[in-house]
Phi, psi and omega in degrees: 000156200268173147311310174293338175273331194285317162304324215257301183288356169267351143327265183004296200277306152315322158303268193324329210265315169302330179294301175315320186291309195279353147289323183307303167304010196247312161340310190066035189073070201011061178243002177245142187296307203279321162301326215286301186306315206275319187299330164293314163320297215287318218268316172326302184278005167280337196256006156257347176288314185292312171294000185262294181332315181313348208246318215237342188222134165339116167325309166308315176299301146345278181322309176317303177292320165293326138294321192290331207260340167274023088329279191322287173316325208285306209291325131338292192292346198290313191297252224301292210265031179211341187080024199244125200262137162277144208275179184305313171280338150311322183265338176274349189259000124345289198282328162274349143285344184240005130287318176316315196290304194308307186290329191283332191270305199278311186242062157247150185284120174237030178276000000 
């Protein structure tokens, strides 16, 4: 697998790792079924999308990217379905994760 399909599934694995979180608040601590059920689903194929990435891009990098870039979404998600708007320093420490993610891809050793 190339760098570019390792990318495009770690797209994947982010939608999914976002998706588990925002059911995982839906859950209520697994204590509602159908989030409980979809959030187990979700964070499994997410963490089969990150091994199939794994085979083609550095863990570290992998990792990085995928957190950094599922903080951001979930943190998306949190303002649209929950309402919780993040205050000014959330959004600048946002905004340093997701240059970190940009410095860890584009000029970071990914060998």
């Amino acid at each position: 697998m190339g760098n570019f399909s390792a990318y495009l599934i770690l797209i994947l694995a982010v939608i999914l790792g976002t998706a588990s979180n925002g059911f995982a608040k839906s859950a209520q601590g697994f204590t509602v079924l159908v989030p409980s059920i979809l959030t187990a689903i979700t964070i499994v194929g997410c963490m089969y999308t990150l091994s199939l990435v794994m085979k083609s891009l550095p863990v570290g990098i992998t990792y990085a990217s995928f957190a950094g870039l599922c903080i951001v979404a979930t943190s998306l998600v949190g303002i649209y379905k929950f309402q919780q708007i993040p205050d000014l320093y959330t959004l600048i420490g946002l905004a340093l994760i997701i240059a970190g993610v940009l410095i860890v891809n584009l000029i970071g050793n990914t060998s």
